[in-house]
N, C-alpha and C positions, 0 to 999 in steps of 0.2 A: 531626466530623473534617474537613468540606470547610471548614465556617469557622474552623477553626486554622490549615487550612493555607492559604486564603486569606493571610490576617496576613503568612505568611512569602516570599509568591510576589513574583517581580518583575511591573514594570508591566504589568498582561495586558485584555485584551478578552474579552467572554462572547460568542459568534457565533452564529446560529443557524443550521442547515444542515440539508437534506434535508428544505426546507418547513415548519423549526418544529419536524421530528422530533428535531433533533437539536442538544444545545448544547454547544457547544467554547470552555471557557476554554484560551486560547492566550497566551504571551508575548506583548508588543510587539514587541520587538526579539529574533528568533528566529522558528527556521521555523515557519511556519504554515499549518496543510494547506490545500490551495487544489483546481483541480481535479481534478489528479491523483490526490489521495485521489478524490475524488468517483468517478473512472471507474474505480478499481481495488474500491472497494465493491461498484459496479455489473455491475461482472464476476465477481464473487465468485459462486461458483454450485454453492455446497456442499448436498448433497440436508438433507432432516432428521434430524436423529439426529447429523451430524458433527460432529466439533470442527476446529477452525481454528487456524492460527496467523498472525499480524499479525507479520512479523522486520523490526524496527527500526519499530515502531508509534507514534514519535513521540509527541504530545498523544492518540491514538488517533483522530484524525477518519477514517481507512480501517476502523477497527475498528470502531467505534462503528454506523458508517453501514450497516456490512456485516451488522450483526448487528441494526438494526434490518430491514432488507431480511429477512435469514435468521432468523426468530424461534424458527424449532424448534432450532439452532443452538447450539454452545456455542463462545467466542473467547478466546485468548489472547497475550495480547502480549508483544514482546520489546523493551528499550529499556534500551541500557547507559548515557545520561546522565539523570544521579536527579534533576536540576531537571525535567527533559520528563518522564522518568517520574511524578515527583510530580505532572504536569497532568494524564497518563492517569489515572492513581489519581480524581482529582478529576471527572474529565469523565464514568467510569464510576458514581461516584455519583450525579452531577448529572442522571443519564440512568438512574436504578434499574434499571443493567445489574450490580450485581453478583451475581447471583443466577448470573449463566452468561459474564461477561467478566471477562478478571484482567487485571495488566500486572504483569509479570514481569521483577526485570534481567536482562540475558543479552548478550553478544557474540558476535558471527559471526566473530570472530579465535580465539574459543577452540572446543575441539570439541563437534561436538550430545551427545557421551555427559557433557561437563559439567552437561548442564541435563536435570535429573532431572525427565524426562516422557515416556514412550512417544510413538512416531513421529504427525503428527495424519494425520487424512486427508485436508485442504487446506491448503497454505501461501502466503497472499498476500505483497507486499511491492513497497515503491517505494523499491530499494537507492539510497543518494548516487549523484549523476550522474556524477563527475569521480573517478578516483586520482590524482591526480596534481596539485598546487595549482596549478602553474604552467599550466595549461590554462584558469586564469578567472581576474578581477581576484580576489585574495582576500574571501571572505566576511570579516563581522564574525566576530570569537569566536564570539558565539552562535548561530552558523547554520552554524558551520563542519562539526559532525558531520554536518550533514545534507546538506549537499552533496558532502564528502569522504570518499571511501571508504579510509582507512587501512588497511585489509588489501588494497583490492585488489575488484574485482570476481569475480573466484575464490573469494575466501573466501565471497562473496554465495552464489553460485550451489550451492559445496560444504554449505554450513551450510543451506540449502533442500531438496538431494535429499538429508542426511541427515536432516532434521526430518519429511520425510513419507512414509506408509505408499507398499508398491509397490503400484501401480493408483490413487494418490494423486494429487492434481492438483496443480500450481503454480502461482500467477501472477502477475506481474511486469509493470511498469508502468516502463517506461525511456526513452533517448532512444533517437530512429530509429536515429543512428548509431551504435549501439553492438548493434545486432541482430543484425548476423554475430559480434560474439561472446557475448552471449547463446545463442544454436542452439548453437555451437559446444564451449562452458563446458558446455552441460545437455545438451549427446548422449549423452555415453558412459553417462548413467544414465538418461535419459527420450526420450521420444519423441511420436508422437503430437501433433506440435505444433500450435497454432493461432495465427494473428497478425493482429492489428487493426491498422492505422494509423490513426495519429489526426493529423489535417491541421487546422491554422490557420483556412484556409482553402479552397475546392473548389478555387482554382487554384493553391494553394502547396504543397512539399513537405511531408511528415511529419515532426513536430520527436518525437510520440511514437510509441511502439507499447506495444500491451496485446499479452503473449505467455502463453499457457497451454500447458502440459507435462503429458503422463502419466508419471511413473515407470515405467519399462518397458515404456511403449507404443510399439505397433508401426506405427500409421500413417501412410498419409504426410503432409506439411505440406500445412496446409491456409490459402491467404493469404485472409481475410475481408474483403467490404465497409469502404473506410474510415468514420469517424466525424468527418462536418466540424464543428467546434467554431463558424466563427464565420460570418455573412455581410457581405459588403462591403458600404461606407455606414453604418455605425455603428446598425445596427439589433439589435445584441446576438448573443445566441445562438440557432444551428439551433435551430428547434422538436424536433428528436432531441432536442441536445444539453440544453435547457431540460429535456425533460421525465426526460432523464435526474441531472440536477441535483435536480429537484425531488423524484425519487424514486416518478416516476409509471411508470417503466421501466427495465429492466436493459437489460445489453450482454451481448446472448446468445453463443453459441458455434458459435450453428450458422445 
């Protein structure tokens, strides 16, 4: 099945990620998971026995990673363009995860009662950054879904607290500036929140935030040590951030 559908894929790379744990056939030209998949895996912090779900799980590199991390875990993905879906398909074979990982089409413009599956009890996701196109030079065609949110970041955040159980977690992996309406979108149903920055650099602003929600949790916000990605001088990455790359550590919550 994966070398049929090799035949029919466009120009793509096989990657290895998560120290070899894990291999991602990805487009050329098209998005391809980088680190931000990497830190929302890592934050993935579903107990045993859970099922998860990955909304808009791309090639599956947040998926894939997360459920090599979560082994007692069950994962499933959602991805409404059937070219990236068809690399999900491929990457979960390549990785003899289909025993417990699916990818699934679905849109977060349509409603969660269309996608016939009870609520999970985690829901990860690295929604498009921008609504709005005129807010960045325009992507190619093929990166366009993934950086453009056509519904709307509302639809994001609405299609997530319907997808997961109450007492359910959520976690979302965004830009800095779009964190006051992230909190703002997931209050009326969740609470509970916890927030990472993630800085470039120790003395530069926050380009990300990792954010985790309880559906119906009552506590107060809680703002977590940042996670500096890189250090000045061209010496690569935080020994954190390496080891959380390589999959030797997660990005806890507490």
């Amino acid at each position: 099945m994966v070398k049929d559908a090799m035949q029919e894929n466009p120009p793509h790379t096989d990657d290895a990620v998560l120290n070899g744990r894990v291999w991602l056939r990805q487009p050329l030209d098209g998005y391809r998971a980088g680190v931000d998949a990497a830190l929302l895996a890592a934050a993935c912090d579903a107990r045993p026995g859970e099922r998860v779900l990955d909304v808009g799980c791309g090639v599956g590199g947040a998926m894939l990673a997360a459920a090599i991390r979560r082994s007692d875990c069950t994962f499933v993905g959602l991805e409404r363009d059937p070219t990236v879906r068809a690399f999900a398909l491929q990457n979960i074979e390549l990785n003899r995860l289909s025993g417990r990982v699916e990818a699934l089409p679905g849109d977060v413009a349509l409603p969660y009662s269309k996608f016939s599956r009870k609520t999970f009890d985690a829901v990860i996701s690295n929604p498009p950054f921008f609504d709005d196109e005129r807010a960045l030079r325009g992507p190619s065609p093929a990166r366009r879904g993934a950086w453009i949110a056509d519904a709307g970041l509302p639809a994001w955040t609405t299609f997530l607290t319907k997808a997961v159980r109450e007492r359910g977690t959520i976690t979302v992996i965004h830009r800095a500036d779009r964190l006051g309406d992230i909190l703002a979108l997931l209050d009326d149903k969740c609470g509970s929140f916890k927030v990472r920055p993630i800085h470039p650099f120790a003395d530069a602003p926050a380009k990300r935030v990792l954010v985790r929600a309880i559906k119906t949790g009552k506590a107060p916000l809680v703002l977590l040590p940042p996670l500096v990605l890189h250090t000045r001088g061209g010496l690569g990455h935080t020994p954190e951030t390496e080891a959380i790359l390589r999959g030797e550590a997660d990005l806890p919550w507490s």
